[in-house]
N, C-alpha and C positions, 0 to 999 in steps of 0.2 A: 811190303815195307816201303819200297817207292812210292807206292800210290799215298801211305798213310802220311808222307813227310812231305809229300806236294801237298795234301787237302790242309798242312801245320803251320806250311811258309805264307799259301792262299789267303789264309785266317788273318796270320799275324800281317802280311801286307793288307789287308783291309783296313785291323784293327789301326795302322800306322797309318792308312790314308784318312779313317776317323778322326784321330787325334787331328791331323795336320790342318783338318777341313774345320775342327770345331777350335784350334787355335788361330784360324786367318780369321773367323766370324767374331772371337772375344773383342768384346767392345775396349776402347780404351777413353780416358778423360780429355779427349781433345778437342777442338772444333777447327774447321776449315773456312779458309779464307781465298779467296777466287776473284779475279778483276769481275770489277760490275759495269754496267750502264753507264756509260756517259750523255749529258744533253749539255746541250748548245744554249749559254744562258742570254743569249743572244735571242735564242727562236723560240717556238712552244713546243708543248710535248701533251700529245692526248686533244689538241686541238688547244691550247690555253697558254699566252704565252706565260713564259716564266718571271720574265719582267714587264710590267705595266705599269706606265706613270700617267695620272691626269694632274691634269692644272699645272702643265710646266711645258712648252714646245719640247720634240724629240725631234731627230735624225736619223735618217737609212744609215744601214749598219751594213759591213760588206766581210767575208772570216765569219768568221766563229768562237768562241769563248767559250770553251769543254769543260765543267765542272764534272770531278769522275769521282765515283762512289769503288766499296768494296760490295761485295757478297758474301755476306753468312751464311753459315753451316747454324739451321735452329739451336736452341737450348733443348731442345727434345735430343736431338738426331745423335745415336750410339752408334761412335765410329769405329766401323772392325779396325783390328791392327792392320792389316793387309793398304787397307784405304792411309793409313796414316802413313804407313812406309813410302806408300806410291807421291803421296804429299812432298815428304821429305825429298824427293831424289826428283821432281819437276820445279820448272821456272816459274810457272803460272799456277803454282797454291804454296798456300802458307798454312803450316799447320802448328796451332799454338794450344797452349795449356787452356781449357773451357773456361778457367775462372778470370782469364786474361779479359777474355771477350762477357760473359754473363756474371760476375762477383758474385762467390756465396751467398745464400740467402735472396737473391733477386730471380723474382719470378722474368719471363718472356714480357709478360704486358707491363710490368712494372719498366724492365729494359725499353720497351717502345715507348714508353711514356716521355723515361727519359731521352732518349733520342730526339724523340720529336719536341721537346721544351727547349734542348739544347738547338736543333734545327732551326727556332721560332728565333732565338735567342739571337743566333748568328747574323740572321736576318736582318734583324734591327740594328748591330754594330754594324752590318755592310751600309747601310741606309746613314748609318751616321758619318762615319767613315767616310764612303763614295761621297756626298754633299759636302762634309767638314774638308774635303781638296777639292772642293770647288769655292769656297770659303762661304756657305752657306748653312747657316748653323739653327739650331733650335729654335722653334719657338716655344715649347711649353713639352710636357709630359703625360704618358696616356698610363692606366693600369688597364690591363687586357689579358684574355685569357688567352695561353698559349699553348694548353693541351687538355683535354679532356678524356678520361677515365672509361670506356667503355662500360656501358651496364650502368656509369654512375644516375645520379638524379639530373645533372647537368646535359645527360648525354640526347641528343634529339630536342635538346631545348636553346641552349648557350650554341656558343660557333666559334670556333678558334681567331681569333683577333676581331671580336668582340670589344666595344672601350666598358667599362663599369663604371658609370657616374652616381651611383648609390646603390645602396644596397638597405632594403628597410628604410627606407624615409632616410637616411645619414647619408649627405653627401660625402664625395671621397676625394679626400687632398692629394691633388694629382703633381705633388714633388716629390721628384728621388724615384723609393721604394717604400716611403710611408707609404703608398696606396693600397701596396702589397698586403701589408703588415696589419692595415685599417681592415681589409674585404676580408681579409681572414679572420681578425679578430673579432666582426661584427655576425659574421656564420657560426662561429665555432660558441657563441656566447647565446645559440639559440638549440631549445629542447632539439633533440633528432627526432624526426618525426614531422617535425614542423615546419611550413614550409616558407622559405626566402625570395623576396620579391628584390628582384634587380631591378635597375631604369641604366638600358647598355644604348650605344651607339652603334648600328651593324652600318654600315653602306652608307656613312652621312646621314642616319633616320633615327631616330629616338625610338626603343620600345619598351615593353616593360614585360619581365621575365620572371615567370613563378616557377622555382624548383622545390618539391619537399626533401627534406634535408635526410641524412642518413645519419649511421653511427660511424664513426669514426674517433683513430688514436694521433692524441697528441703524440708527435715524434721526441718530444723534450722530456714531458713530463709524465707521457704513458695513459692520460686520463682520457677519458671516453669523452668527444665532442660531436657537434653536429659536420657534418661537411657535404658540400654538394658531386666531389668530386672534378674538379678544374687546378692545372696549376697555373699560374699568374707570373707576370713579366711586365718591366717599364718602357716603355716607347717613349722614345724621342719625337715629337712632333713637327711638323717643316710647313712651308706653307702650301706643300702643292703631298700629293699625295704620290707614293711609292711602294709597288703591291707582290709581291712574291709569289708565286703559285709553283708548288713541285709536290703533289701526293705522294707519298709510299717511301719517302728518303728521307731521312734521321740523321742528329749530330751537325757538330759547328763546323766538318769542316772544307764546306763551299763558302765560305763568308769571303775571301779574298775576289772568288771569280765573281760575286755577284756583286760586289762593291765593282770591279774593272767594268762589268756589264752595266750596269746604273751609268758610269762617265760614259760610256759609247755611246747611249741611247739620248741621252740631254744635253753631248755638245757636238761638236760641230765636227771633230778630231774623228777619225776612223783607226782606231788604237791597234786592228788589227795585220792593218795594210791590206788585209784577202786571206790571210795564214788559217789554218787550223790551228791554235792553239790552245795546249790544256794548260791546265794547273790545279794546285789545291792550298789551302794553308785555312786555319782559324785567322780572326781579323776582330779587333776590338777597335770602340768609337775613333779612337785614338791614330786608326791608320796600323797599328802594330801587326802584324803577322807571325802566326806562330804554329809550331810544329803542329803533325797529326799524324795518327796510325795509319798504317796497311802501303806505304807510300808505292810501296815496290808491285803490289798488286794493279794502284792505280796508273803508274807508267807504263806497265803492262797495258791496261782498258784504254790507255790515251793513246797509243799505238796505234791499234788494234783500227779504234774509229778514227784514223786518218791525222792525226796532232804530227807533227815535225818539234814542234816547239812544248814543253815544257816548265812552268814557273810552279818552282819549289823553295820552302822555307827551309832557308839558310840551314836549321837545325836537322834537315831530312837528310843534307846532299849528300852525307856519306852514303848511309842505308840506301838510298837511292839511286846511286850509281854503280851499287855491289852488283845490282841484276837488271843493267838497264839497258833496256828493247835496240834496237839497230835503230839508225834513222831518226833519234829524238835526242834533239840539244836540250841538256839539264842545265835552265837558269835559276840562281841562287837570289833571293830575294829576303827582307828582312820586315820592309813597310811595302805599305801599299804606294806610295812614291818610287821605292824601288822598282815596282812593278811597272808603272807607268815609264817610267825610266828607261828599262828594258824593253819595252814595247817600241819606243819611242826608236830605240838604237835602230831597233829591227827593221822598223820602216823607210829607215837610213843608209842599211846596208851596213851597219857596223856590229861587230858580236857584242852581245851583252855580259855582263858578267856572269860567268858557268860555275857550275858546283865545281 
């Protein structure tokens, strides 16, 4: 009777350690968020710097200027509940609802696509931005491709900042975001199948670029068009050139640091006094700076690589000071004047204005 009621309790605690082992494995709808990579948009990264300017004199630069990314958890990746608890109750992950981070109906490459057109995008407001406070303004406007489609027809042929000066014998009116609105209209008005002759500018050079077109859906009207696969963007043009280089990082929002990095390199001013500083914010032509996600992650990664100093958009400083590292002053900034502002204090020995 003993024996039979130990080999009963044996079972049922197995059966209880099965349950327990196949309810910490049940996936749940979540993705994690992790401090990422920080680089110095000051230096290079992979041997290549991150800023390059020809046709304008530069100056030795002395600090650092840490633009800091987050880390995804894939759109694949089925996170046990166990990993999402362990999330919730650490300083250094964030775990949020999956659709926060990939919106239904969005594939992974469609999310990098956009990442990366958003990444191009920011680019070119830093570039307008960082010059427009030096009061150095526009000459004219480029239409250029700013992401391309893996697999597409474009792909192994076009090059990301690219300029498109026709396409099919039709010159392209390079004001605003007519150019845009022109290179698509002139692709999309061709059989699929058939292929589109570009005449682009790579590197200062004139060449001429045959893609065969594919099938593709209007997003408005749903009707089956030609497309090469590229998405497209307006540049600002200046008289000297300004060249961004970062593979494998997505999204607008280093556009602050690379605008502060563009002033340090083309004036005479050392903005950083020697500091490790980070920061992040979106940044429109205008100088504007504006909120971004994951902030608490990336005070975390600007830590981590050595930053003291901090410059966050005004709209972050709460979220950002909830869980904020030892050792890192949170400055609130709003423009990109702000920031220079701040810098400025720093070099002076005076606090700047804090979250």
């Amino acid at each position: 009777m003993l024996r039979r009621r130990t080999i009963t309790l044996s079972v049922s605690a197995v059966l209880l350690l099965g349950f327990g082992v196949g309810t910490a494995l049940q996936p749940v709808p979540y993705a994690q968020e992790t401090p990422g990579p920080t680089f110095d948009v000051l230096g290079s990264y992979e041997n290549t710097p991150l800023i390059t300017i020809s046709g304008h004199p530069t100056f030795p630069t002395t600090g650092q200027l840490r633009m800091v990314t987050v880390g995804v958890s894939a759109e694949s990746y089925q996170m046990p509940i166990t990993a999402a608890i362990q999330g919730w109750l650490s300083s250094d992950q964030s775990i949020l609802p999956k659709e926060v981070i990939y919106p239904p109906n969005t594939t992974q490459q469609q999310s990098d696509t956009q990442n990366a057109v958003e990444f191009s995008d920011s680019q070119n407001e830093a570039v307008t931005a960082a010059l427009g406070a030096l009061g150095i303004k526009p000459s004219g406007v480029a239409t250029e491709v700013a992401a391309i489609t893996p697999g597409s027809p474009a792909d192994g042929k076009l090059q990301v900042g690219d300029q498109i000066d026709s396409v099919d014998g039709t010159a392209i009116v390079q004001t605003g975001t007519n150019g845009i609105n022109q290179v698509r209209s002139l692709v999309e008005a061709l059989t699929p199948g058939k292929p589109a002759t570009f005449v682009i500018t790579r590197d200062g050079k004139k060449q001429t670029i045959v893609a065969t077109t594919a099938s593709g859906t209007d997003s408005t009207t749903g009707k089956t068009v030609a497309v090469v696969g590229v998405s497209l963007e307006s540049e600002n043009l200046f008289p000297f050139t300004v060249d961004i280089q970062l593979n494998g990082v997505g999204g607008p929002s280093a556009g602050m640091m690379f605008a502060l990095g563009i002033i340090d390199k083309i004036t005479n001013e050392n903005l950083t006094g020697g500091r490790i500083i980070a920061g992040t914010g979106t940044i429109d032509g205008s100088g504007n700076v504006g909120a971004i996600g994951g902030i608490q992650m990336k005070t975390q990664g600007a830590r981590r690589d050595g930053a003291t100093v901090f410059l966050a958009p005004a709209a972050n400083c709460a979220e950002a000071k909830a869980n904020l590292p030892a050792g890192l002053e949170l400055v609130s900034v709003n423009t990109l004047q702000d920031a220079l502002n701040a810098l400025a204090d720093l070099r002076a020995g005076k606090t700047p204005p804090l979250c």
